[in-house]
MIROGU-574364 format. One line per 5 residues: number of its first residue (from 1); their letters; for each residue x, y, z of C-alpha. Coordinates in steps of 0.5 Angstrom, whole numbers. Layout:
% residues N
NUM	a	X:Y:Z ~ ...
% end
This chain:
% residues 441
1	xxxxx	17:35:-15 ~ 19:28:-16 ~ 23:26:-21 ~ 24:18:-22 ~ 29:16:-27
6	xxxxx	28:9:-31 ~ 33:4:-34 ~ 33:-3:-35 ~ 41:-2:-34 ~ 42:-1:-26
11	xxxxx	48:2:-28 ~ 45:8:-32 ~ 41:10:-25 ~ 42:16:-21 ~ 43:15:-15
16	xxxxx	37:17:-9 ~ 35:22:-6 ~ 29:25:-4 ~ 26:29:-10 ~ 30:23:-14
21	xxxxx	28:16:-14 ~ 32:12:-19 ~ 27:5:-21 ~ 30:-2:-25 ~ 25:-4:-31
26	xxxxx	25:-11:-31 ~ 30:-13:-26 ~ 30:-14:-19 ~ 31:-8:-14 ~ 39:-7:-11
31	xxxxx	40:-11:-4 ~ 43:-5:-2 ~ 38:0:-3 ~ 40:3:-9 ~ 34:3:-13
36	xxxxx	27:0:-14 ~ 24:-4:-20 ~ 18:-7:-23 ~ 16:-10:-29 ~ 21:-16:-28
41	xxxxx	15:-22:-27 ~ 12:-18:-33 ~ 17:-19:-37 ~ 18:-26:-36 ~ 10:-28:-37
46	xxxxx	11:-24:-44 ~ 16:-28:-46 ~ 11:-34:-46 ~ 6:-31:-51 ~ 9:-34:-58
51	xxxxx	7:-28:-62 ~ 12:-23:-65 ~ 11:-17:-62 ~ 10:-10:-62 ~ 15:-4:-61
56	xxxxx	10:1:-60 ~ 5:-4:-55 ~ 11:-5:-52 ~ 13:1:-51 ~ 6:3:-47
61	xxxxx	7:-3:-42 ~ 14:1:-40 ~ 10:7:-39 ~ 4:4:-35 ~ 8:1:-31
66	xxxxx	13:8:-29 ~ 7:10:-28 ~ 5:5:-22 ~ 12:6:-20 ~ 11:13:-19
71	xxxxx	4:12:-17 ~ 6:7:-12 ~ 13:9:-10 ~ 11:16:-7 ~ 7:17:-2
76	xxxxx	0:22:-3 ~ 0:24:4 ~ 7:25:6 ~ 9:28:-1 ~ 4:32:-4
81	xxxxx	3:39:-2 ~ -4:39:0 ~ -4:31:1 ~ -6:30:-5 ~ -4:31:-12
86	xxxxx	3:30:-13 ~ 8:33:-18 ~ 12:27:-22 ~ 18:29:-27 ~ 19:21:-31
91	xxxxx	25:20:-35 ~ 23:13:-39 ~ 27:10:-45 ~ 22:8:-50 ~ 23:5:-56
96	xxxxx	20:9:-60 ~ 21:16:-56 ~ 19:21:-62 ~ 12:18:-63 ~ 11:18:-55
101	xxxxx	14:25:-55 ~ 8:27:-60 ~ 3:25:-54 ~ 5:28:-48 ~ 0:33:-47
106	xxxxx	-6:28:-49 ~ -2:23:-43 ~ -2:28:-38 ~ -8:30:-38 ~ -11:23:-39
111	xxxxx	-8:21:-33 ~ -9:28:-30 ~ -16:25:-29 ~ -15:18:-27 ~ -10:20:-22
116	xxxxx	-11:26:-19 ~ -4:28:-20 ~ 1:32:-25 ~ 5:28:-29 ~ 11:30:-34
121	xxxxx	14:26:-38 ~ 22:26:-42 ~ 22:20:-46 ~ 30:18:-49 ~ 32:13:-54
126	xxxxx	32:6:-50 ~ 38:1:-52 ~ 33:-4:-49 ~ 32:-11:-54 ~ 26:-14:-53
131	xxxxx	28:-22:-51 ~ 26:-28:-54 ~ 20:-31:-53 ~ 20:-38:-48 ~ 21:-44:-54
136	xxxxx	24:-50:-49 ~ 19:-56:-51 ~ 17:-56:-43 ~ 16:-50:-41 ~ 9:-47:-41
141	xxxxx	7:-43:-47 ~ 2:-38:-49 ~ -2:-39:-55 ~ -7:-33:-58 ~ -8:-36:-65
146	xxxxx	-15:-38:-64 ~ -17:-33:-61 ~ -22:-27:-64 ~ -21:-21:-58 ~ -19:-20:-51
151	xxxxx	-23:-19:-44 ~ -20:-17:-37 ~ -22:-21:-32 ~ -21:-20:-26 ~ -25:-25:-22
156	xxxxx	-30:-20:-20 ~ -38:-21:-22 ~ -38:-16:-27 ~ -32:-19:-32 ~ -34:-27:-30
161	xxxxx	-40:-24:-34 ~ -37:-21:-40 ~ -33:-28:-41 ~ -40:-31:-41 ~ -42:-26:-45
166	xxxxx	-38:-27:-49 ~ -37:-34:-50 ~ -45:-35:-51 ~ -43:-30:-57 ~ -39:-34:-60
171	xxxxx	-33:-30:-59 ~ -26:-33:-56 ~ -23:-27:-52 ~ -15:-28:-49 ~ -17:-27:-42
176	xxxxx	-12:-22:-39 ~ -11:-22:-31 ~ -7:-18:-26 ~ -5:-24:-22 ~ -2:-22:-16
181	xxxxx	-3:-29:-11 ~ -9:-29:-8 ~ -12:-25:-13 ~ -10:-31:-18 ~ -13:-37:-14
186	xxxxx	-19:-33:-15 ~ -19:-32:-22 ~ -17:-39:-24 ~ -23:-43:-19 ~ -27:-38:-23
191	xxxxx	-25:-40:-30 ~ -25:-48:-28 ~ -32:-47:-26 ~ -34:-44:-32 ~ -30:-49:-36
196	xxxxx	-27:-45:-40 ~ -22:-46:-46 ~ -19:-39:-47 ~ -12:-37:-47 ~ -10:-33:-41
201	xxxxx	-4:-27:-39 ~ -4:-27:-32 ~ 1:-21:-30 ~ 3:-17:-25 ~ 6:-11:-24
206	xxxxx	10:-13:-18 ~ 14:-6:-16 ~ 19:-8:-11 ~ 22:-2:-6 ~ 28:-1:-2
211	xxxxx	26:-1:5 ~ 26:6:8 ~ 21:8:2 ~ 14:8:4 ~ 8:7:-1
216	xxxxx	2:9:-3 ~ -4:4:-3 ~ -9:7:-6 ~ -5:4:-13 ~ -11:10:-17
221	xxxxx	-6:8:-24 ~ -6:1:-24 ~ -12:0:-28 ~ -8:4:-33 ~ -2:-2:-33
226	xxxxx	-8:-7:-33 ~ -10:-4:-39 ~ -3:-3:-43 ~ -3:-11:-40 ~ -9:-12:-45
231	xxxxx	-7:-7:-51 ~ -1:-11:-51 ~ -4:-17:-52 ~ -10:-14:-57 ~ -3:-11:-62
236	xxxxx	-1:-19:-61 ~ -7:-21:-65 ~ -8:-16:-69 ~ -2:-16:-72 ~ 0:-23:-72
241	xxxxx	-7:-26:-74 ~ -12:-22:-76 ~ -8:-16:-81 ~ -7:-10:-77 ~ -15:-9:-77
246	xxxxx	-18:-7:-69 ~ -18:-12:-64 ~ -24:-10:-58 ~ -21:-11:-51 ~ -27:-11:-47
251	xxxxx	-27:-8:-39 ~ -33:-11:-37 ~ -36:-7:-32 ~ -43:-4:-29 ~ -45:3:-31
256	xxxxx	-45:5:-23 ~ -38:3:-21 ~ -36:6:-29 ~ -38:12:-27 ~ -37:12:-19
261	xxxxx	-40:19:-17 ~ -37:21:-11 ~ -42:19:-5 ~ -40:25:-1 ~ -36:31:-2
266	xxxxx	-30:27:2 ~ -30:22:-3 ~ -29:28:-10 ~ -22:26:-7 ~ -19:20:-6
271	xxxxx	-25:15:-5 ~ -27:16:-12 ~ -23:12:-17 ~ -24:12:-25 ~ -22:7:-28
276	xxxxx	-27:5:-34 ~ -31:12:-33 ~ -32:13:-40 ~ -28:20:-40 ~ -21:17:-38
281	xxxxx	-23:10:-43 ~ -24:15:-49 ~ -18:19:-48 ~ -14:12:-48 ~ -18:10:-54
286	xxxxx	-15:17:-58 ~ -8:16:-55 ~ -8:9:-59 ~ -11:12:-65 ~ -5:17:-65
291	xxxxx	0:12:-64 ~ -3:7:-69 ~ -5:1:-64 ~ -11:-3:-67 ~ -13:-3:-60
296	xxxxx	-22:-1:-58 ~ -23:-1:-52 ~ -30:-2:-51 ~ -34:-3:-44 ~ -41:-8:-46
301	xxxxx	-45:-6:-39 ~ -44:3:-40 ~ -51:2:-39 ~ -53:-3:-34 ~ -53:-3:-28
306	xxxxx	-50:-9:-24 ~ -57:-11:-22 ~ -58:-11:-30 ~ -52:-14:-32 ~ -54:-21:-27
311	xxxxx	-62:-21:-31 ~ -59:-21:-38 ~ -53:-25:-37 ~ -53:-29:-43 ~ -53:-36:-39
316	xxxxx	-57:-36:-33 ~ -55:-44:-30 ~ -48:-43:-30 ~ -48:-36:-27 ~ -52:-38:-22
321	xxxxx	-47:-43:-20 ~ -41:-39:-20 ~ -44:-32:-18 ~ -42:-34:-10 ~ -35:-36:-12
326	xxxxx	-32:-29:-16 ~ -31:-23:-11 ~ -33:-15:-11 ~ -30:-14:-5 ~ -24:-9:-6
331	xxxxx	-21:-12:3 ~ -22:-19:1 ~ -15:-21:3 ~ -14:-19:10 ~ -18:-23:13
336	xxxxx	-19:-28:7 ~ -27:-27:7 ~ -31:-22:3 ~ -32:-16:9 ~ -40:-14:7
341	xxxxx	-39:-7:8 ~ -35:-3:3 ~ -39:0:-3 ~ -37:-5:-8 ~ -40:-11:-4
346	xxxxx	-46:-6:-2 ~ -47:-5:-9 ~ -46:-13:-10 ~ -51:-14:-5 ~ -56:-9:-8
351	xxxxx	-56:-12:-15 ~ -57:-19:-12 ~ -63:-17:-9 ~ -65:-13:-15 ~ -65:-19:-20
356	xxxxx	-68:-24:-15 ~ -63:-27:-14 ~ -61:-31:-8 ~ -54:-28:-5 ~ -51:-33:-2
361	xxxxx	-43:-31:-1 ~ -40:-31:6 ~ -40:-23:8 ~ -35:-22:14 ~ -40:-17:16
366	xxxxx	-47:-19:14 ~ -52:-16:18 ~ -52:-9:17 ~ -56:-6:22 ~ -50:-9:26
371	xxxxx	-45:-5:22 ~ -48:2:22 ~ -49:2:29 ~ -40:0:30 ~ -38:7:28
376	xxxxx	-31:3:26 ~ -34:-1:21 ~ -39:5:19 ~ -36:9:14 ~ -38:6:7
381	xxxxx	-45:4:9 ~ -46:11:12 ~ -43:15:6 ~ -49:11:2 ~ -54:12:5
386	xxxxx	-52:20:6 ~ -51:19:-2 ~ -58:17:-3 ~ -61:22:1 ~ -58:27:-2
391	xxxxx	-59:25:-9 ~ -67:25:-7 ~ -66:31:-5 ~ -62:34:-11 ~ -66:39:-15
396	xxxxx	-62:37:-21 ~ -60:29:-21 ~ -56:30:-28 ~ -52:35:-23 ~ -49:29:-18
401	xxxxx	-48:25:-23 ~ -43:29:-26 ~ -39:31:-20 ~ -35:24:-23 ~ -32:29:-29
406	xxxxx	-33:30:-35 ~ -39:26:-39 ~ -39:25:-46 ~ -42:32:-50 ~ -47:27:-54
411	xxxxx	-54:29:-52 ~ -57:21:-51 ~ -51:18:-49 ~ -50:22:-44 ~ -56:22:-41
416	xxxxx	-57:14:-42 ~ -50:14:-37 ~ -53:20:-32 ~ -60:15:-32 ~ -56:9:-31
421	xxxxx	-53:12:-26 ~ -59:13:-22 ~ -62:6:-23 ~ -56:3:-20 ~ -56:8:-13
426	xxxxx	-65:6:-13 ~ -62:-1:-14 ~ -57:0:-7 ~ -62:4:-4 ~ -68:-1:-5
431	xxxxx	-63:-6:-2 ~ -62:-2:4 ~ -69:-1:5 ~ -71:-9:5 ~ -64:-9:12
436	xxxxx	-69:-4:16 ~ -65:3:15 ~ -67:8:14 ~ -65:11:7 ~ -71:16:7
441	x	-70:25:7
% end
């Protein structure tokens, strides 16, 4: 087990070992090694939002971010025993400490779920104040108070359709971002070209670590503190601005990659994340009933796929002209371009293809005939088509798609999610077909 002792006072900290890593709440990490921090630019962009607070929404941003400390700081392959789950031990001040203490059980499953690891938590009494919000007359500010809910967006396809979506309903959602620098260019080109007016919460979590440490990449939390980042800026509203009624924080995204069945048995493991899988999204949804947040998380594609998502896109000029410049590619960054080969940009290319609709972003890769013949470049594009397959050899559909975990027990619910599932994989499978592989049994 890993324990991982936070404080906002460095001074209050353990010190390291290697079953314990001390890790600063806001601050910067120790020169020398001492401990690790997060949240420090976090604060710092909360301080700009000039809306009271909320105690218990800001307690839930500590939390997810000890989580992506945890989640980043201690290497899967390295620390847990069968290289995969990793047992943590969290000690976190919270303001509120009693009410969080009353759900440990639901956050450990809850997380449980998205992270594949077990997770522990002692809460304690935080002597932490949140700070002043930023006021000097030249310094930039975040105003919300014409806004009516909040949308993540990440520059991807599916949440630049949720804001148009949105937009064309008349609705004005606070867009809420994980900005890290190359991700933040990309967000705010998309924006300029949607020529939109909306308020914007660009944060990162920013875990910072000493040296010797070394991480994990996978970062499977970090939708959780995307989230939080979102319900802190939906309790701001609520309660500010709308007399404690429930705000919608919507996470746009398509109903494959919501669901995200693991392509083969390798990928029931660490490739298949579940960062909006309907399960993991109303167990946050219950937690936030039980801690009183006025936040619902909503999720307006959980029945499209992203093929379906570009058809009935609410305003089709302006979709045509930016599609190219959002991304779906989860290895952009290393080589500035998005790579063509992964099963995000895979499903990007297929639901082009299934709306008529020219594709016309630059792919590191674009000819996949040439890909599936690189056994170095391979892995995703051969995962997919063994997925295809094996789905149309399934004797029981239903069955592969539920292999992502647990589905909602209403009847029409969940077959409409099992359903749109399979739509998707016909719409990956009929691109494929038009490239000249052979996807067949």
């Amino acid at each position: 087990m890993i324990e991982l002792y936070f404080e906002t006072d460095p001074t209050k900290l353990p010190n390291m070992s290697s079953n314990v890593l001390p890790v600063r709440m806001f601050g910067k990490s120790a020169l020398e090694g001492m401990y690790n921090s997060i949240g420090g630019a976090a604060l710092q962009e909360f301080r700009r939002l000039q809306e009271q607070p909320d105690e218990t929404a800001f307690d839930l941003m500590m939390l997810s971010l000890a989580v992506t400390a945890a989640d980043t700081f201690v290497e899967r392959n390295t620390r847990a025993e069968d290289a995969w789950c990793r047992q943590f031990k969290v000690h976190l001040p919270l303001l509120e400490p009693d009410l969080w203490q009353q759900q440990r059980s639901l956050l450990q499953e809850t997380l449980h779920f998205l992270s594949g690891d077990l997770w522990d938590f002692e809460f304690s009494q935080s002597d932490f104040q949140i700070p002043s919000k930023i006021t000097h007359r030249r310094a930039r500010k975040i105003h919300i108070d014409n806004h009516d809910s909040v949308c993540l967006f990440s520059g991807g396809l599916d949440s630049m359709i949720g804001a148009i979506d949105l937009t064309q309903q008349g609705k004005k959602p606070v867009l809420v971002s994980h900005a890290y620098p190359k991700d933040r260019e990309k967000q705010d080109d998309v924006y300029n070209k949607l020529r939109l007016t909306n308020a914007k919460f660009q944060v990162v979590a920013n875990p910072r670590k000493v040296k010797e440490i070394p991480v994990d990449v996978q970062m499977r939390t970090r939708s959780f503190n995307f989230i939080a980042f979102g319900a802190l800026i939906a309790t701001a509203l609520s309660k500010n601005h709308y007399n404690n009624q429930t705000v919608n924080l919507y996470i746009p995204e398509n109903g494959l990659i919501s669901i995200n069945p693991p392509l083969t048995a390798r990928r029931i493991g660490s490739l298949s994340t579940r960062t909006t899988h309907p399960f993991f999204l109303g167990k946050l949804n219950e937690l936030f009933i039980n801690i009183g947040l006025p936040v619902k998380l909503l999720n307006p594609y959980q029945f499209k796929t992203k093929g379906e998502m570009i058809v009935d896109c609410q305003n089709q000029a302006l979709l045509k002209k930016v599609a190219v410049d959002t991304v779906s590619c989860g290895k952009w960054k290393r080589s500035g371009i998005q790579c063509g080969r992964c099963v995000p940009c895979l499903i990007r290319r297929a639901s082009f293809n299934a709306a008529t609709y020219n594709d016309n972003t630059p792919y590191q890769f674009p000819v996949l005939n040439h890909v599936i013949k690189n056994p170095n470049n391979r892995d995703d594009l051969m995962s997919m088509i063994v997925a295809i397959q094996s789905l149309e050899n399934a004797s029981n559909k239903n069955i592969w798609v539920a292999r992502s975990g647990s589905l909602p027990f209403e009847k029409t619910e969940r077959q409409s999610i099992i359903d749109t599932v399979l739509r998707g994989m016909g719409e990956v499978k009929n691109y494929l077909q038009t490239q000249n592989l052979d996807v067949t049994v």
